[in-house]
N, C-alpha and C positions, 0 to 999 in steps of 0.2 A: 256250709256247716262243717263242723269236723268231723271223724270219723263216728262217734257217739255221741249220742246225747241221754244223758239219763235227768228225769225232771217229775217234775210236782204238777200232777195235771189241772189240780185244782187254784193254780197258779195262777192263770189266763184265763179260765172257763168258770164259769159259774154251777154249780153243782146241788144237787138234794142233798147230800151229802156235808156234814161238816169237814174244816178241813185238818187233815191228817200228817203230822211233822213228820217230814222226809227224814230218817236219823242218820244221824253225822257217819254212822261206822258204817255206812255206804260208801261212803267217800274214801275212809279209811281203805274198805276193803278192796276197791276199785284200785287205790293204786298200789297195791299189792300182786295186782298182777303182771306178769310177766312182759306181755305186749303195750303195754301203756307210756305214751309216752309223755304226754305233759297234761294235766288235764286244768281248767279254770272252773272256777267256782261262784258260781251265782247263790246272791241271795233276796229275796222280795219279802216288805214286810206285810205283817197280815192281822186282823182282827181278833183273837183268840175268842172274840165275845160276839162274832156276828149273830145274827137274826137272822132267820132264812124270810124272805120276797116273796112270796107268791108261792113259797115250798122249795124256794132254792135259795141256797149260800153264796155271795155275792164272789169273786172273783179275789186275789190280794192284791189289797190297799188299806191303808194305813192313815190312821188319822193325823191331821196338822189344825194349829190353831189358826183360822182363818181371819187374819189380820193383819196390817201393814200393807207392803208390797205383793204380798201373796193375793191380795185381794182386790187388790185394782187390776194388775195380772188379769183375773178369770172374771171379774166384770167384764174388759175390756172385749177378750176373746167372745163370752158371750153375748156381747153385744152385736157382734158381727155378724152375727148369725140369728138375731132377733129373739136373744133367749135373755134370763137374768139367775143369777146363781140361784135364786128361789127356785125359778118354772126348769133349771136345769133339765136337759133329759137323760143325761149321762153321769152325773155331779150322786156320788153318794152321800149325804149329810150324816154329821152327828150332835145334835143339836145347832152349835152356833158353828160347829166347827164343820170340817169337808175331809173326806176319805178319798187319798189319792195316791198313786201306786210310787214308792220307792223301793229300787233296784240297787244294789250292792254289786260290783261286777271287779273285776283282775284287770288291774289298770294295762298291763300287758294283752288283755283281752279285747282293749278297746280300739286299738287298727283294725281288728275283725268285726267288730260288732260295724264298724267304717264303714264296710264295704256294702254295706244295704243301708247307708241312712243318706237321707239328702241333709245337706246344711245351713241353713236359713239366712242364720249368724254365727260369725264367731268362724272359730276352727278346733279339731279336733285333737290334742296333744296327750298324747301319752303319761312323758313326767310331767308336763304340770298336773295331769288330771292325780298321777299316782300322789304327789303331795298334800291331797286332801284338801285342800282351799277353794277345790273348784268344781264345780256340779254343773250337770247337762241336764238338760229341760228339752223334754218335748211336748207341746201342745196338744190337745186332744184332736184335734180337725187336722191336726197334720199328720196323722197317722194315715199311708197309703196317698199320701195326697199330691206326691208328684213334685217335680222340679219348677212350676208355673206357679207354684202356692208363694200368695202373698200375705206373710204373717206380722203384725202390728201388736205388739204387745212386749214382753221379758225380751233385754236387750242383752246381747256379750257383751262381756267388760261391767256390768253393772252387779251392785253389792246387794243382797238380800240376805235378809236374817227369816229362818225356816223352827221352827217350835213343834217337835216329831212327838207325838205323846207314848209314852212306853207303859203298855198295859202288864209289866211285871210288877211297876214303882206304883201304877197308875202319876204321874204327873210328864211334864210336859219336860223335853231338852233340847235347849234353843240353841242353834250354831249359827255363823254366818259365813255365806259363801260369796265368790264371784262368779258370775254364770259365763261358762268356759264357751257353752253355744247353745244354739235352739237349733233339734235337728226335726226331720223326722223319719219315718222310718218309707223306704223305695216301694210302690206299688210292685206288686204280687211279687217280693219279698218276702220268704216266712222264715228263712234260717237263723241262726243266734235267737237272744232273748231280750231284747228291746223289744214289745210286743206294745200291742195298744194300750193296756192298763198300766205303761213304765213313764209314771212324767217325771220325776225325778232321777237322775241317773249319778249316784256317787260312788268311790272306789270302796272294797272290801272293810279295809283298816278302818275308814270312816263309819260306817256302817255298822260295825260292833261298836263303834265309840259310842252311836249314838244308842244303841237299844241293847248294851251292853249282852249280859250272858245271855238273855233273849234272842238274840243273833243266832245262837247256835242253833236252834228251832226254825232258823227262817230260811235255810238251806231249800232254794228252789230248782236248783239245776246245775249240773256237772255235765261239762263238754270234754270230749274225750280224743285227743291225738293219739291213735295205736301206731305198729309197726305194720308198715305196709305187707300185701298178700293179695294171693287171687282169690277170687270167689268163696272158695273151701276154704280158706283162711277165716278170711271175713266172718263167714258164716260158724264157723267153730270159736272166732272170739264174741261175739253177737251173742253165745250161748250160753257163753260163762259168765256173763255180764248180767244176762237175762237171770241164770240160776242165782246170784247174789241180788237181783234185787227179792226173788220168789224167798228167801230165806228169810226177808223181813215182812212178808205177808201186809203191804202196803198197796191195796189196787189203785191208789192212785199214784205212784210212782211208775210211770213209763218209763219206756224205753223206745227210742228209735237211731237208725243210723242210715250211712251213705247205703249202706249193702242193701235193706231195707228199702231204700227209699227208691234207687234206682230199679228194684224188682216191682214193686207197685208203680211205678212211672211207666215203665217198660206195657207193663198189663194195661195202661190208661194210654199210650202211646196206639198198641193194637187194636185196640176198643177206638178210639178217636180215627184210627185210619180204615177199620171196616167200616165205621160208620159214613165217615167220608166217602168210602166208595162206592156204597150201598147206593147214597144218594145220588153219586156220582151217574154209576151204571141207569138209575130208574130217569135222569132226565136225559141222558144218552140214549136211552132206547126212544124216548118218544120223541128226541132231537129227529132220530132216525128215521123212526116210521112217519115222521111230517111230509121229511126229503122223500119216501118212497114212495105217500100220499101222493106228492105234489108232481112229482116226476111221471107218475102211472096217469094221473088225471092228466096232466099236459098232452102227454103222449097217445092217449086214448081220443083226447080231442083233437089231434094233427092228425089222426090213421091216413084221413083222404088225403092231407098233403103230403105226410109222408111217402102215399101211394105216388102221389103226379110226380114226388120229385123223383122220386126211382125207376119211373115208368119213362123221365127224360135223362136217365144216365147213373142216377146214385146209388153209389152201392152198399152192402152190408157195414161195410168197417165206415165208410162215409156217415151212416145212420149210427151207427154206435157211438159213433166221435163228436155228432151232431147232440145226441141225449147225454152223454158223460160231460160235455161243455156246460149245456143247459146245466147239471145237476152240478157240477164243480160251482156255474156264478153264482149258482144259492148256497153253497158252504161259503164259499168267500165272503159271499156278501154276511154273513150268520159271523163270521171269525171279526169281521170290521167292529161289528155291533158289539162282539161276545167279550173280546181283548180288554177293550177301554169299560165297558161296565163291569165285567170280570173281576178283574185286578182289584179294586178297591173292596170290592167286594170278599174274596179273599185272603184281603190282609187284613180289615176288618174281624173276620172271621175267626181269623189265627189269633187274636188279643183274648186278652180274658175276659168270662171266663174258662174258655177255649184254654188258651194261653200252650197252645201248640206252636207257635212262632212261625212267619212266614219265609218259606225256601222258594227265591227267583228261581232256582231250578227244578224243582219241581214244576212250578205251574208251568216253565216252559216245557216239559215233556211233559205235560198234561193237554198243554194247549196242541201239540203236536202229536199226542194219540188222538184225539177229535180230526184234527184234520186227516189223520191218515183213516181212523175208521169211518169218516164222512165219504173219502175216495173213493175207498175200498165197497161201498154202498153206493155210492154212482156209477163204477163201474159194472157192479154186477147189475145194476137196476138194468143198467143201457146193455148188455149182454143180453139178459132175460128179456126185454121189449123186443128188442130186436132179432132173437128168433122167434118168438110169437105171431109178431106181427109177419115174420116173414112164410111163415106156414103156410097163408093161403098165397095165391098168387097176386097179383100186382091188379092185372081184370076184375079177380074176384073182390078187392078191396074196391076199387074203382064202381062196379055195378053197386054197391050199398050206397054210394050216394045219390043215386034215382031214386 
């Protein structure tokens, strides 16, 4: 992401709430500041007339007339999935028509928006996207869906004519585009604003053409390049940002940034590794006390042999080296087992929603405090046996087995 993001939260989210026009002299006054260095401009269209669901206001998307190619399109996609534009479970209707999200974006913005989307078809170009001819489609199912997604439906290269209905005229404005590509957007990806409800993706210029002065009102999100800084920096332009959105008394305009995001990352990083350890330490200690179970019980059931064999020669360090052996082949044998189920386990673990990411090095000094504190527990176990046992005399051991 860039260094700021200021946005429309009712944008992506569904809300009790009606939604609330982000006003343009945010923008304005954002780049009036001093540390600012380029900022892009999003915009998503919205219902002005929605109906609240259940007690909530549906998320922005925009109605189109559903017909032609638009509609074999989302047949086809729902077909796949054993659903029909009727039984849809994600499909917002308006009467005969469908409510679907168009994104307005800084055709300069869209190598960055790049770098979290997968590409189905097609490919992603800048000037041609900036020339207005050509529009990017994502699929609903392929939002999150990974590089294995196999999608059948809207092809690159192919012409479709799209009918965006504009509730300022109330009437319908039909363009036709080439579809530049079908992307979608990278699993646990959440940065830029291609978000789930964006199946449309066209440049700014376009975007006012089609919902003309209405456009102005459909302002969802300002990404923000400042001038670099450490921390105190950061956090002192973070605040003046914050104070110009408070001066338009809009609670649904956020704000978030890098500063921001890497201090609550930071907090969920510590949290994810006490937790980790917590568990850590709790099956480590009863890893331990099994080996000390198992060593004590052994040992206790040898006493008499122990006795005959020191009664014919062996001695203290002989005995301690004898029960540290025993105790070492059951860590090894534990490490053989622990390794190969371990590991997958582990990296498993690290995915989302984790999404802690797995480090070969860590587990390897993970795997090697086990062994050292398994050691370190067989040695003393066999230290500790072996002056106990050696307390009484070697006779006196010997008489208990009459």
């Amino acid at each position: 992401m860039t260094d700021f993001r200021v946005y429309q939260s009712h944008t992506d989210l569904p809300m009790e709430a009606l939604y609330e026009v982000m006003d343009p002299a945010i923008g304005e006054a954002l780049e009036e500041l001093p540390f600012v260095n380029k900022i892009y401009t999003y915009h998503q269209a919205f219902n002005p007339d929605a109906e609240s669901d259940y007690g909530y206001y549906p998320e922005s998307v925009s109605r189109l007339r559903l017909d032609g190619r638009l509609r074999e399109v989302l047949e086809q996609e729902h077909a796949q999935v054993g659903e029909t534009i009727e039984t849809s479970s994600h499909l917002y209707r308006e009467g005969e028509d469908v409510d679907l999200g168009v994104l307005g974006i800084d055709a300069e913005a869209l190598p960055l928006e790049a770098e979290n989307l997968c590409v189905y078809d097609g490919e992603l170009n800048a000037e041609l996207f900036a020339s207005g001819d050509y529009i990017i489609y994502q699929p609903h199912e392929a939002f999150f869906a990974g590089e294995e997604y196999q999608y059948e439906g809207m092809k690159a290269g192919e012409q479709i004519e799209l009918s965006f209905y504009r509730y300022d005229t109330q009437e319908f404005a039909t363009r036709s585009f080439t579809v530049m590509a079908v992307v979608g957007k990278e699993p646990d990806r959440y940065g830029r604003e291609i978000k789930a409800n964006a199946s449309f993706i066209v440049p700014n210029g376009t975007f006012q053409e089609i919902y003309g002065d209405a456009a102005n009102d459909m302002v969802s999100a300002y990404q923000i390049e400042a001038e670099a800084g450490d921390e105190s920096v950061q956090k002192e332009q973070e605040e003046q940002i914050d104070q110009i959105i408070a001066e338009y008394f809009n609670t649904q305009v956020q704000l978030s940034s890098k500063y921001a995001t890497r201090a609550q990352d930071q907090i969920q990083k510590d949290q994810k590794m006490l937790l980790g350890l917590f568990v850590s330490i709790i099956f480590g200690l009863i890893g331990l006390v099994n080996i000390v179970n198992t060593l004590v019980t052994d040992v206790l059931a040898r006493k008499i042999e122990f006795a005959s064999l020191q009664s014919i020669g062996m001695t203290g360090r002989q005995m301690r080296r004898m029960i540290f052996g025993n105790g070492m082949k059951m860590i090894l044998f534990g490490m053989v087992v622990m390794i190969p189920v371990g590991l997958p386990i582990a990296v498993s673990a690290s995915e989302p929603p984790m999404s802690s990411g797995f480090a070969p090095g860590c587990y390897a000094v993970s795997v090697l405090m086990v062994l050292l504190a398994g050691t370190l527990v067989a040695f003393g176990v066999a230290v500790v046996l072996t002056k106990q046992l050696n307390k009484k005399t070697i006779v006196e051991r010997l008489r208990e087995a009459e």
